[in-house]
N, CA, C and O atoms as a DFTB+ gen file, in Angstrom:
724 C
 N C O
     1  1      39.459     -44.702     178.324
     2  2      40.634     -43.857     178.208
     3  2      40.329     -42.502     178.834
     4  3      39.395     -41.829     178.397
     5  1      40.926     -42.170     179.630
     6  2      41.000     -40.743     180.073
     7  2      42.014     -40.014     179.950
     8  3      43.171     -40.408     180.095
     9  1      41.513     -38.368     179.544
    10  2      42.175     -37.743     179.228
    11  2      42.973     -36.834     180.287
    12  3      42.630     -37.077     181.444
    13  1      44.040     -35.760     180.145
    14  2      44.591     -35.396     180.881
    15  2      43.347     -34.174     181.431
    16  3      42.467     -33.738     180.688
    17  1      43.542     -33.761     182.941
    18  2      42.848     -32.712     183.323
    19  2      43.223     -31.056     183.117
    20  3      42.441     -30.154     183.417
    21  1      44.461     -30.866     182.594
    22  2      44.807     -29.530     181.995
    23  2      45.727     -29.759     180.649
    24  3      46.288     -30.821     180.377
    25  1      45.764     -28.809     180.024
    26  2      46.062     -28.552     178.656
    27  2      47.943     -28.642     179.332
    28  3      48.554     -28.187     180.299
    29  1      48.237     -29.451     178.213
    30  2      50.037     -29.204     178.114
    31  2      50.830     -27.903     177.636
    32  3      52.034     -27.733     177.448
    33  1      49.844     -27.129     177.518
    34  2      50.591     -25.603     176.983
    35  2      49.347     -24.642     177.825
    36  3      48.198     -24.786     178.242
    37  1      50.495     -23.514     177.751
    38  2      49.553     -22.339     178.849
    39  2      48.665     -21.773     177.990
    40  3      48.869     -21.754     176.776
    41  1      47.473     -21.201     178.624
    42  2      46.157     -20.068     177.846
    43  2      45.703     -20.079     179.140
    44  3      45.213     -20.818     179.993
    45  1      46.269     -18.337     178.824
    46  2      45.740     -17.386     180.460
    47  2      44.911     -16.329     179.800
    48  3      45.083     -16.013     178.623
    49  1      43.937     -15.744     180.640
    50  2      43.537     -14.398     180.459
    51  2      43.567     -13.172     181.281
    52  3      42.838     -12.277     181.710
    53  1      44.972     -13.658     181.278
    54  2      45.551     -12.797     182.507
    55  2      47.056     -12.171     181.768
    56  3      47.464     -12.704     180.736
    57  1      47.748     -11.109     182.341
    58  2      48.501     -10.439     181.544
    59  2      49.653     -10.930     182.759
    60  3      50.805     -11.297     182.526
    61  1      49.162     -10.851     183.772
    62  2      50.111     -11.468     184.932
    63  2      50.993     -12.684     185.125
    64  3      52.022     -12.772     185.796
    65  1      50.294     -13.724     184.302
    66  2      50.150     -14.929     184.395
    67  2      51.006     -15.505     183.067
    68  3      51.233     -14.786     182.094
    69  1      51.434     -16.854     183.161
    70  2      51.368     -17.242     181.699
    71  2      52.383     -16.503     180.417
    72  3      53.158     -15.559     180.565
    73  1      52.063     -17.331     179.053
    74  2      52.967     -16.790     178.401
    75  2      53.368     -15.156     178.471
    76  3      52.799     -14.325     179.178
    77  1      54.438     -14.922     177.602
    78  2      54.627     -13.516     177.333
    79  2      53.665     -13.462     176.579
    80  3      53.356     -14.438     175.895
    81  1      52.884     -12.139     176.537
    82  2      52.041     -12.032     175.726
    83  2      52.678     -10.720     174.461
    84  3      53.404      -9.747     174.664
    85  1      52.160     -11.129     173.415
    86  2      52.903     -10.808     171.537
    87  2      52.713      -9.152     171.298
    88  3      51.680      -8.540     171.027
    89  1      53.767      -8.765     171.449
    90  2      53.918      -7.492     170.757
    91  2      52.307      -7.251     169.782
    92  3      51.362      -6.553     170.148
    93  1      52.380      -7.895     168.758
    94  2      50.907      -7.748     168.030
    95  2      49.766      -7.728     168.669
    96  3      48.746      -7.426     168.049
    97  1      49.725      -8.008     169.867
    98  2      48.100      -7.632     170.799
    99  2      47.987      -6.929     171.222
   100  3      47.104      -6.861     172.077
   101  1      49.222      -5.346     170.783
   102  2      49.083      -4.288     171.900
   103  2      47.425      -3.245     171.479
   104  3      46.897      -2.486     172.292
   105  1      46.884      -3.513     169.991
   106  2      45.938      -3.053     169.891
   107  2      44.207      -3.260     170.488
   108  3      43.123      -2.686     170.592
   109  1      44.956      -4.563     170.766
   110  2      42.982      -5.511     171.551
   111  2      43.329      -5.971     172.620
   112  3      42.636      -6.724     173.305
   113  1      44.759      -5.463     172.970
   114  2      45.464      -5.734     174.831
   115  2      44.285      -5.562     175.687
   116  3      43.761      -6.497     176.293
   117  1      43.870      -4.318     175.723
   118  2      42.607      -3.780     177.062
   119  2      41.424      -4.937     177.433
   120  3      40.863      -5.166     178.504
   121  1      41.260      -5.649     175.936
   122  2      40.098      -6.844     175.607
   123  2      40.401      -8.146     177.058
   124  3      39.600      -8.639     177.852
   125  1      41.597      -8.305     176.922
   126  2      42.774      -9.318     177.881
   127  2      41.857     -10.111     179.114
   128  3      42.225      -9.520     180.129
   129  1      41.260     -10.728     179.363
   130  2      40.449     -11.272     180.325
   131  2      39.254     -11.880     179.936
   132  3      38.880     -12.407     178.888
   133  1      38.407     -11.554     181.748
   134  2      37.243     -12.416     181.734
   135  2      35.830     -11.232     182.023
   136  3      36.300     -10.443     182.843
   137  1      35.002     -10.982     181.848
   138  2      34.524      -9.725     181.530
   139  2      33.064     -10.123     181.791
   140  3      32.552     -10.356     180.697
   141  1      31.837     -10.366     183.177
   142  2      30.672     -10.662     182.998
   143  2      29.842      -9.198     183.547
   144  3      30.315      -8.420     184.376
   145  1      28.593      -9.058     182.913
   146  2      27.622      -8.609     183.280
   147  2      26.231      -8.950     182.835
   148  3      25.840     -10.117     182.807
   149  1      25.412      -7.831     182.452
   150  2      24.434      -7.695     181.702
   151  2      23.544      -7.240     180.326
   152  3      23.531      -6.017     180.185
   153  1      23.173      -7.614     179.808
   154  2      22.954      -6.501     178.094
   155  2      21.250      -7.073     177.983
   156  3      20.617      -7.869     178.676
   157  1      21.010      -6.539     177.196
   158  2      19.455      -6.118     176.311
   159  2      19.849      -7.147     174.803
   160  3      20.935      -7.310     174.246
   161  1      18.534      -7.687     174.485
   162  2      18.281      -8.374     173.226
   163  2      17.434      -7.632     172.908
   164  3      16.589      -7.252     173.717
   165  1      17.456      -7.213     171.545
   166  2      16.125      -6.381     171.135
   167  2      14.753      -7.405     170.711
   168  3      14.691      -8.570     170.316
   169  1      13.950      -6.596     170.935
   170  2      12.515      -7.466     171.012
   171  2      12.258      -7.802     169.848
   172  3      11.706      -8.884     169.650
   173  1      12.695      -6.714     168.494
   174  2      12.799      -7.025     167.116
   175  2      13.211      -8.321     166.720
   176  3      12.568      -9.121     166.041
   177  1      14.458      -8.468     167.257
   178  2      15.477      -9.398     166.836
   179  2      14.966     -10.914     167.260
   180  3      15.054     -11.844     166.459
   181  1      14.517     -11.053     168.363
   182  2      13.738     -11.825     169.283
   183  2      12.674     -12.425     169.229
   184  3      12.362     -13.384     169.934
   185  1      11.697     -11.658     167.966
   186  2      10.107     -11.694     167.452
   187  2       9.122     -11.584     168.589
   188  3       8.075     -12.193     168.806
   189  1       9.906     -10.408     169.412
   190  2       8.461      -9.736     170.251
   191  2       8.365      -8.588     170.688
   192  3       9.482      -8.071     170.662
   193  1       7.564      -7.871     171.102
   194  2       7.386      -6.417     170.947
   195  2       7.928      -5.787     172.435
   196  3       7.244      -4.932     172.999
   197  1       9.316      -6.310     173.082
   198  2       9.812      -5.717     174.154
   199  2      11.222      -6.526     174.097
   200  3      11.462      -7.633     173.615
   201  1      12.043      -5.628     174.732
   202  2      13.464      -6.173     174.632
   203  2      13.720      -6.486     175.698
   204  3      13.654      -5.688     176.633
   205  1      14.175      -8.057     175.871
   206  2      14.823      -9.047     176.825
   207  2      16.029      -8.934     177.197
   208  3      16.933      -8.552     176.453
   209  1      16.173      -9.272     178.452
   210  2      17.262      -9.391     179.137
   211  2      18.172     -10.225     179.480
   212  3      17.776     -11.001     180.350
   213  1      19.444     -10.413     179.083
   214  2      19.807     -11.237     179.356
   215  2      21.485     -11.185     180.223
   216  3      21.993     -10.063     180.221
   217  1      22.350     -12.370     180.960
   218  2      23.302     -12.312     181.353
   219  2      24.551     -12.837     180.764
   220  3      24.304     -14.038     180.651
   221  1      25.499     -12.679     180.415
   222  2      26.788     -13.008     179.678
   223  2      28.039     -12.986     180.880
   224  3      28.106     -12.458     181.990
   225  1      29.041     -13.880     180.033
   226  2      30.355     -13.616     180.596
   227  2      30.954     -13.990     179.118
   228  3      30.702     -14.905     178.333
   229  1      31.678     -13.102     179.090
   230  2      33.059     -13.143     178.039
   231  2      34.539     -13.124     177.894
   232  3      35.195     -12.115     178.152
   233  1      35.066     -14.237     177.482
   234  2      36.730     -14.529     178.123
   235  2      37.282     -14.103     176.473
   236  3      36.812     -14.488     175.402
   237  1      38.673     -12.990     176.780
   238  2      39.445     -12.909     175.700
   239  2      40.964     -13.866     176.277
   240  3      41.334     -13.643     177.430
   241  1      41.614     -14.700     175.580
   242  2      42.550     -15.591     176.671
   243  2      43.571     -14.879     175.317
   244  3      43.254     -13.918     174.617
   245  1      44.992     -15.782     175.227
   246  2      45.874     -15.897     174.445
   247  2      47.019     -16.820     174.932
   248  3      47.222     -16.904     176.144
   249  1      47.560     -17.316     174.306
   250  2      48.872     -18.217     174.408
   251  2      49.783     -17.873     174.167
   252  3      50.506     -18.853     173.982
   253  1      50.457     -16.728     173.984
   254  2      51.994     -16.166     173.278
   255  2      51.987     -15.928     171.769
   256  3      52.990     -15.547     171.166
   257  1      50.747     -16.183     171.155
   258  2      50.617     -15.953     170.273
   259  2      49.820     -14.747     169.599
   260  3      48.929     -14.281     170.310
   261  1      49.954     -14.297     168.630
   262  2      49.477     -13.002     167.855
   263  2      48.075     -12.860     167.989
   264  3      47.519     -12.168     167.136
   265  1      47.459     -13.320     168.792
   266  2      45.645     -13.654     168.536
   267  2      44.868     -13.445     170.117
   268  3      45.509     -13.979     171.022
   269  1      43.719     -12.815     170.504
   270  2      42.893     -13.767     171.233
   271  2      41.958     -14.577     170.976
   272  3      41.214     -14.363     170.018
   273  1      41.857     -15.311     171.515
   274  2      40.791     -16.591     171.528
   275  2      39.605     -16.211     172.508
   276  3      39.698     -16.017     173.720
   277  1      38.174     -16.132     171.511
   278  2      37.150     -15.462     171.786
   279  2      35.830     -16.498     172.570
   280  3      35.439     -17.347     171.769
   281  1      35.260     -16.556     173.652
   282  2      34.693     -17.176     174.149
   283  2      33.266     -16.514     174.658
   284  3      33.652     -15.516     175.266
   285  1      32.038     -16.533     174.723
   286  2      30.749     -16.062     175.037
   287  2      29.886     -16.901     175.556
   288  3      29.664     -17.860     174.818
   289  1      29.284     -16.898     176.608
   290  2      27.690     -17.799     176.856
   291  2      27.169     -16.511     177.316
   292  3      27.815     -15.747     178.035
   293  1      25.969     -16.286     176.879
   294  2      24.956     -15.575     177.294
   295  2      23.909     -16.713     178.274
   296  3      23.967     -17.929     178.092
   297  1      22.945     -16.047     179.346
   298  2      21.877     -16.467     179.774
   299  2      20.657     -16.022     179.692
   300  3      20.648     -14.817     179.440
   301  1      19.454     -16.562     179.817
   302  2      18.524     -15.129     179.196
   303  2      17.753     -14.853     181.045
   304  3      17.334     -15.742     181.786
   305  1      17.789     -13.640     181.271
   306  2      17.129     -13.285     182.801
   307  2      15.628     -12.960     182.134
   308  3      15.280     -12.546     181.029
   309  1      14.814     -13.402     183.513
   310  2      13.549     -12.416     183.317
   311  2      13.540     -11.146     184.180
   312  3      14.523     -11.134     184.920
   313  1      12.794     -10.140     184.314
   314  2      12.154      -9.011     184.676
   315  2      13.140      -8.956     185.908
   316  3      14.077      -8.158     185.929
   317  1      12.901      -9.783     186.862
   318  2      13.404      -9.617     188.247
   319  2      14.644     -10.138     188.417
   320  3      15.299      -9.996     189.449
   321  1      15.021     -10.772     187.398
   322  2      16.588     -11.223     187.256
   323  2      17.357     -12.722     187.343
   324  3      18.506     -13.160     187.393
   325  1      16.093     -13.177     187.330
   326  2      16.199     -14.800     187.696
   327  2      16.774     -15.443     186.330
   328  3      16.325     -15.269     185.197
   329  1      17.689     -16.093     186.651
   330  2      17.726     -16.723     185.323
   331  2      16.756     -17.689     184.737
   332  3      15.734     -18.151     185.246
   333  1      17.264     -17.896     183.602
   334  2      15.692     -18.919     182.741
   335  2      16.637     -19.891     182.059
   336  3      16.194     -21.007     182.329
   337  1      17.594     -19.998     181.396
   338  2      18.203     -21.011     181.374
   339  2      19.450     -20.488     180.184
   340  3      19.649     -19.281     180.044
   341  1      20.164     -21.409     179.449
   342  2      21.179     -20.977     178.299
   343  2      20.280     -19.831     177.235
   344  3      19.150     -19.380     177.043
   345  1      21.519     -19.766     176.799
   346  2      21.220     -18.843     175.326
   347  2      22.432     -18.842     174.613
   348  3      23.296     -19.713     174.521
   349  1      22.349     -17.701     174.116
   350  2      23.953     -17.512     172.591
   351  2      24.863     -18.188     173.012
   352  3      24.923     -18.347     174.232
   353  1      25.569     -18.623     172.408
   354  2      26.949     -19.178     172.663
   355  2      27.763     -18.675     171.207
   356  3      27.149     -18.650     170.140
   357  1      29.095     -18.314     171.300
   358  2      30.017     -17.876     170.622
   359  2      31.242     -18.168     170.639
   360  3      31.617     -18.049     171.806
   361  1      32.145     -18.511     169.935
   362  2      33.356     -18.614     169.701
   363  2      34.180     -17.702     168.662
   364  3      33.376     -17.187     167.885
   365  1      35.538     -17.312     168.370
   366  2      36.246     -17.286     167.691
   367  2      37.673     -16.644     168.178
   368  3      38.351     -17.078     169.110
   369  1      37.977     -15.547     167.371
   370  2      39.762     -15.328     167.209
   371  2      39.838     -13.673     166.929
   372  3      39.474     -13.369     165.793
   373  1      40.072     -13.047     167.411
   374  2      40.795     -11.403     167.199
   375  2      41.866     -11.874     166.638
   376  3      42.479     -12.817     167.137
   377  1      42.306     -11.173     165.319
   378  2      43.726     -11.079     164.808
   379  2      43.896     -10.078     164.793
   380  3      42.875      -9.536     164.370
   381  1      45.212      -8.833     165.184
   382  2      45.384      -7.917     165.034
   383  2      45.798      -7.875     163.744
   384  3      45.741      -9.015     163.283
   385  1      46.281      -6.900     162.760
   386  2      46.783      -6.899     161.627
   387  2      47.397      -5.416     161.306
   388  3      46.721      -4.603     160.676
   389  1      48.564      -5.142     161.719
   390  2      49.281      -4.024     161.510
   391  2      48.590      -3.471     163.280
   392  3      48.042      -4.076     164.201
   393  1      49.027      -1.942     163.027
   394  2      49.130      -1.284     164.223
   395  2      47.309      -0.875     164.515
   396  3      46.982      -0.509     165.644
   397  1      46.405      -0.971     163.562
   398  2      45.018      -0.461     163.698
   399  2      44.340      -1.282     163.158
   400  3      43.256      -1.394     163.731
   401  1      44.476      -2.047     162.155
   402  2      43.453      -3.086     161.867
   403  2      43.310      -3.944     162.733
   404  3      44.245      -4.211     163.488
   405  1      41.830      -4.716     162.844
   406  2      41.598      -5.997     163.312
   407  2      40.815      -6.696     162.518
   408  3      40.069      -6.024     161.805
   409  1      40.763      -7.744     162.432
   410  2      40.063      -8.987     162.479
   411  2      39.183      -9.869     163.525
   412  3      39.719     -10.343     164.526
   413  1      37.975     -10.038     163.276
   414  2      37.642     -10.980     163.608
   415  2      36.550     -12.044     163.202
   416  3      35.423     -11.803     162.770
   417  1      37.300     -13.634     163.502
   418  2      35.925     -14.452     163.199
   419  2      35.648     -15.470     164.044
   420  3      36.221     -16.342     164.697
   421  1      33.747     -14.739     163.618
   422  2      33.104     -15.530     165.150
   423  2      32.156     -16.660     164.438
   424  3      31.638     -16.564     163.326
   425  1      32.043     -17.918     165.491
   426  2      31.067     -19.066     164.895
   427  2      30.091     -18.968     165.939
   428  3      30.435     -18.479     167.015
   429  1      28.980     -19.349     165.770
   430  2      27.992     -19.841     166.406
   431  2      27.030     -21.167     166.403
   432  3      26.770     -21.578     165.272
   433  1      26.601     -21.718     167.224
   434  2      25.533     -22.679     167.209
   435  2      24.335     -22.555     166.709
   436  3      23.627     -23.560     166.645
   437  1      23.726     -20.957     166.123
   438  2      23.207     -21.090     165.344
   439  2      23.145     -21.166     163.632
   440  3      22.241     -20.949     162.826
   441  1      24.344     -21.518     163.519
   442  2      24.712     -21.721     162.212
   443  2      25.343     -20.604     161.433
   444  3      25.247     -20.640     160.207
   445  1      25.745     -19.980     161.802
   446  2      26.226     -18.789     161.325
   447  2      27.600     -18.452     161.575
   448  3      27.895     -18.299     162.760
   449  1      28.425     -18.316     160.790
   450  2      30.002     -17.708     160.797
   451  2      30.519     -16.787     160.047
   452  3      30.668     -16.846     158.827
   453  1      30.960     -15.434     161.151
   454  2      31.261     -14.465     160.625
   455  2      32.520     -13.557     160.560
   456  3      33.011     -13.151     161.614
   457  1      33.012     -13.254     159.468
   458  2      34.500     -12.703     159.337
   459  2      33.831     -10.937     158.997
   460  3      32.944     -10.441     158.302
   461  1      34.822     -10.487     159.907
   462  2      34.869      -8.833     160.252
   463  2      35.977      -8.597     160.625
   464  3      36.646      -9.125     161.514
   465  1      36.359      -7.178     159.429
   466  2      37.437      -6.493     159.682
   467  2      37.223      -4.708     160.023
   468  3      36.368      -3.990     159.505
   469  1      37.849      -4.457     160.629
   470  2      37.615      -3.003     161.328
   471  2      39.133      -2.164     161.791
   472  3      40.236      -2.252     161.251
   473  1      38.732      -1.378     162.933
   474  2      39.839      -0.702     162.963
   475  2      39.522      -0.582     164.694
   476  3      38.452      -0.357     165.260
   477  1      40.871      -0.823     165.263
   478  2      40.689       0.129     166.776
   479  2      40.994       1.248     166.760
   480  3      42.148       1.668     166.672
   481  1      39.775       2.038     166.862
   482  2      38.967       3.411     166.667
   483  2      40.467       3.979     167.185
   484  3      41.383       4.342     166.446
   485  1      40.467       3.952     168.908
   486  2      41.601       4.646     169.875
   487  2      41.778       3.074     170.646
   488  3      41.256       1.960     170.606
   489  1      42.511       3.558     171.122
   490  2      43.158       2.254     172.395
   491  2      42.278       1.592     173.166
   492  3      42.690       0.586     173.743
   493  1      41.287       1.888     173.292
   494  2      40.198       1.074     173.661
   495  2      38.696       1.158     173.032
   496  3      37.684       1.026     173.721
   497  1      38.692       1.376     171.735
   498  2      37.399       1.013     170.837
   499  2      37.526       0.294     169.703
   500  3      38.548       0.287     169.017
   501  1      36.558      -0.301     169.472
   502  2      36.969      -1.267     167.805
   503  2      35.528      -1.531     167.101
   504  3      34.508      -2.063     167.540
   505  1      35.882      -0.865     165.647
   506  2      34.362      -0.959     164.920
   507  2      34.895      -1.840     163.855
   508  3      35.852      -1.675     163.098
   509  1      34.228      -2.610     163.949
   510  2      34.285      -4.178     162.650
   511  2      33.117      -4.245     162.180
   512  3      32.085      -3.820     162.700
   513  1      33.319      -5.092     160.603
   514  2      32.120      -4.631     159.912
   515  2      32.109      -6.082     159.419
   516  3      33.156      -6.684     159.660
   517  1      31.105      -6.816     158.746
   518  2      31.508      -7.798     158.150
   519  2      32.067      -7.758     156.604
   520  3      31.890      -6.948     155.694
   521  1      32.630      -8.674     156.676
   522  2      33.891      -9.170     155.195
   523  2      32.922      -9.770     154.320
   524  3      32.299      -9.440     153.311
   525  1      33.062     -11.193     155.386
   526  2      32.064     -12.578     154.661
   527  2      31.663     -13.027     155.999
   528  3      32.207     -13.084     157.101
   529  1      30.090     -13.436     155.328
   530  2      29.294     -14.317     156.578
   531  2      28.737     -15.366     155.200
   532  3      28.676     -15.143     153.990
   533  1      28.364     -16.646     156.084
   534  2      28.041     -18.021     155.897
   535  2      27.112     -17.861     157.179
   536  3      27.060     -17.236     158.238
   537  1      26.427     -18.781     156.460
   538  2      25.559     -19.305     157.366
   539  2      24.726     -20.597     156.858
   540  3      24.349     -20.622     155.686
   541  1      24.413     -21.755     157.803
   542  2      23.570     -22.699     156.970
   543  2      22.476     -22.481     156.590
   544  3      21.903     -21.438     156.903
   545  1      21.809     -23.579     155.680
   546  2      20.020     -23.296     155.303
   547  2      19.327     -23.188     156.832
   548  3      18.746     -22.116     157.000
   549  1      19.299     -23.833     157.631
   550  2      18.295     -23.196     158.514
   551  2      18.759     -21.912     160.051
   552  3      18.428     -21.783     161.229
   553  1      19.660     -21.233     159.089
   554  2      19.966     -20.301     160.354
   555  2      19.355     -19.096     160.141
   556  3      18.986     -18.871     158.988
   557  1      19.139     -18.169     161.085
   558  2      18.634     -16.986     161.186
   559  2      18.848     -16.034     159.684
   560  3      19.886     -16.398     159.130
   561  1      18.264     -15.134     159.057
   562  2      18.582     -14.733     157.601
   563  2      19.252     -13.547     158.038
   564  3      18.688     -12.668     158.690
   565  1      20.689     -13.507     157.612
   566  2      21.483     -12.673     157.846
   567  2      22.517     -12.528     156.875
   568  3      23.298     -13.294     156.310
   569  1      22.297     -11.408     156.860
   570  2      23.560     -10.729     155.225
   571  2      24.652      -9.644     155.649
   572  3      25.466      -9.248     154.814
   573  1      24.655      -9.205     156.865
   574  2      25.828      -8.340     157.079
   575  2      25.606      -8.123     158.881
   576  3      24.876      -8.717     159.675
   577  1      26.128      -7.532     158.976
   578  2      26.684      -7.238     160.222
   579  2      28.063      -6.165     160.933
   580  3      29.238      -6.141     160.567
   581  1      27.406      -5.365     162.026
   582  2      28.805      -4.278     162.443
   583  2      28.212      -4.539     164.059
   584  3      27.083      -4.686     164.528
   585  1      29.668      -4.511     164.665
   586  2      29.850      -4.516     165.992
   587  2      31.085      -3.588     166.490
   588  3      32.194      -3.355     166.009
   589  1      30.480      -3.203     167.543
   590  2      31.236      -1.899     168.211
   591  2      31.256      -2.118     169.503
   592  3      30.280      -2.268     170.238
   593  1      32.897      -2.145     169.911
   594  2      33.109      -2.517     171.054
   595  2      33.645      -1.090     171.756
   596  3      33.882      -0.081     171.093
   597  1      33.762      -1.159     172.900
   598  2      34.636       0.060     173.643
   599  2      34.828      -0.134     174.926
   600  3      33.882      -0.768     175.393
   601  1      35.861       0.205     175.935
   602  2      36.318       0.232     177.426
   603  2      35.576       1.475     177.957
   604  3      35.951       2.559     177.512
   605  1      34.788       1.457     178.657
   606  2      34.640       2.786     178.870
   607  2      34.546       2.692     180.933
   608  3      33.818       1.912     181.546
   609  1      35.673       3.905     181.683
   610  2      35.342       3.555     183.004
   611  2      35.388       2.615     183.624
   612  3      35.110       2.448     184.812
   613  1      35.944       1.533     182.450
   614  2      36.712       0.110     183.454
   615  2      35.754      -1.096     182.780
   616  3      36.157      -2.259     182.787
   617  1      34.523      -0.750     182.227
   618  2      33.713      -1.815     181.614
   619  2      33.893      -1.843     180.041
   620  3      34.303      -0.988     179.256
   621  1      33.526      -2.883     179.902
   622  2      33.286      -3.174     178.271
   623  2      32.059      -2.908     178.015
   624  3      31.308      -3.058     178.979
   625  1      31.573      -2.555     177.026
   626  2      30.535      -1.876     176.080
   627  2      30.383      -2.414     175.232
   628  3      31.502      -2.777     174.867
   629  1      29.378      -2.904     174.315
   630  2      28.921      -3.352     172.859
   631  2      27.967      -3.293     172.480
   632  3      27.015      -3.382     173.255
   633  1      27.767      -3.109     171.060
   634  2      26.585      -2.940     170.472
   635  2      26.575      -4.142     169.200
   636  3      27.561      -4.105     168.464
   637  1      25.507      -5.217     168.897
   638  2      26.204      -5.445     167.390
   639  2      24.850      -5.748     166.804
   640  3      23.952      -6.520     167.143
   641  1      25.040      -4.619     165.500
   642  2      23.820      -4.565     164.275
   643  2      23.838      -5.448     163.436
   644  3      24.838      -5.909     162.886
   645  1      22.489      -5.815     163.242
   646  2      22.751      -7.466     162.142
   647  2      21.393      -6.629     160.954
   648  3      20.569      -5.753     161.217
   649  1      21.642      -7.302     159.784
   650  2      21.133      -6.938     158.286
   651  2      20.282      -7.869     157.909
   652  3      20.368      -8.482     158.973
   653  1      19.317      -8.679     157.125
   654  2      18.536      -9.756     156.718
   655  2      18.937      -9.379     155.428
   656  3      19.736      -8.469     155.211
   657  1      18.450      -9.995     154.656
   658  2      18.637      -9.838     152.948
   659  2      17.873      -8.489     152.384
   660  3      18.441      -7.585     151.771
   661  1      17.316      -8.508     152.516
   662  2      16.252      -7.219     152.002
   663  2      16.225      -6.092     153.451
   664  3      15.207      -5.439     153.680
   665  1      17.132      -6.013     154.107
   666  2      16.826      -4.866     155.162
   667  2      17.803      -4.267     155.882
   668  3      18.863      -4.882     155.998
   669  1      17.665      -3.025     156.481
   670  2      18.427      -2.240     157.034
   671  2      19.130      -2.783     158.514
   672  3      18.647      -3.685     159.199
   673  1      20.362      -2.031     158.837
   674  2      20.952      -2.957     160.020
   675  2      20.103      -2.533     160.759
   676  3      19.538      -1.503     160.393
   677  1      19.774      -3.036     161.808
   678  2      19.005      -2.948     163.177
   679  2      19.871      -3.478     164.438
   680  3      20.908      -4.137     164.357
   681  1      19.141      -2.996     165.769
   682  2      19.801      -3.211     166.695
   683  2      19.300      -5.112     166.982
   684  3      18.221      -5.671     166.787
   685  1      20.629      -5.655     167.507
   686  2      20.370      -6.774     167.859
   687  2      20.264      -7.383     169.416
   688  3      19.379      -8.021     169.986
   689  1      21.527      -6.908     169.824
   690  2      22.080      -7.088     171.399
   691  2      22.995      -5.716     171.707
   692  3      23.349      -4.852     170.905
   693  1      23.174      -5.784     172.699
   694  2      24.178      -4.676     173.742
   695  2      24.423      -5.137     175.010
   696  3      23.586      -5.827     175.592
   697  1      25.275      -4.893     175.413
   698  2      25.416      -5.196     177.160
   699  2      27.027      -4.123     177.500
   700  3      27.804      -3.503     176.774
   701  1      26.928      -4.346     178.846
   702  2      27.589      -3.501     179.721
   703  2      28.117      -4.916     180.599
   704  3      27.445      -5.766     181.183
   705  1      29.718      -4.771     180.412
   706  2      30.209      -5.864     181.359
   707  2      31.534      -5.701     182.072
   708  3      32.507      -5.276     181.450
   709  1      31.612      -6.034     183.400
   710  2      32.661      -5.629     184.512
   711  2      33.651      -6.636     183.949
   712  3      33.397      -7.586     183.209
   713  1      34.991      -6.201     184.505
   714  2      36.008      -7.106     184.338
   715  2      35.682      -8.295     185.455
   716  3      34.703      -7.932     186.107
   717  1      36.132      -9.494     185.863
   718  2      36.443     -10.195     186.759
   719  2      37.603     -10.680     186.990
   720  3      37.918     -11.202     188.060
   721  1      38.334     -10.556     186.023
   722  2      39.609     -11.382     185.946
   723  2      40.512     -10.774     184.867
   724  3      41.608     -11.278     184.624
């Protein structure tokens, strides 16, 4: 049995394109696309005493509906920029909620799923904190979490601090990423 080769309903990440896009996304509108560059893993986070490099692309899409739909692969580079093969992968959903709140929840392949609510700071920043995180018995030990996004000069910006049970947030990842689309 084979399946069809495109979806029977539109999801663009394009503002040009595709459905009308929902009054309710005018707060995580700027997010709207496909967004690759580069960011830093901290060496902490990593279990080694220098922080790695790695490459990402990140798609915010939507369908006419109140939400984007959150997409991530990271790659990990070495020194000179070569790639080395996969890494993070991420999924989830921005909900706006009124004119300044947001929502969001993200899953991962390493077992971990996390709900964060925050605020867009100004029209192009958003600090989310976590609500509730899950995670299975063998995933990374993690009890909270804040991520901070921002547009700055045409790129996206992020930072996101993760907690263990017994410890202070620390830096985890960051990157700097161009629009493409």
């Amino acid at each position: 049995m084979s399946g069809p080769t495109e979806l029977p309903v539109p999801d663009t990440a394009d503002v040009r394109s595709g459905p009308e896009v929902s009054a309710e996304l005018l707060s995580v509108l700027p997010l709207l696309g496909e967004w690759h560059g580069e960011g830093v893993l901290s060496g902490a986070a990593a279990g080694s005493d220098q922080d790695l490099r790695f490459g990402q692309w990140i798609r915010f899409s939507h369908d006419g509906r109140g939400f984007l739909a959150y997409e991530s692969r990271t790659w990990r580079l070495t020194d000179d920029g070569s790639i080395v093969g996969p890494d993070a992968r991420e999924s989830g959903f921005w909900r706006p909620r009124g004119q300044d709140d947001v929502e969001l929840l993200v899953t991962s392949p390493e077992g971990i799923v996390e709900i964060y609510v925050g605020t867009a700071r100004t029209t192009t920043s958003w600090e989310l904190r976590t609500d509730v995180l899950a995670r299975t018995p063998d995933a990374p030990d993690v009890s909270r979490a804040v991520r901070l996004y921002g547009i700055v000069d045409g790129a996206l910006l992020y930072a996101i601090d993760r907690a263990g049970a017994d410890e202070p947030l620390r830096p985890l990842m960051s990157a700097r990423l161009e629009r493409i689309r």
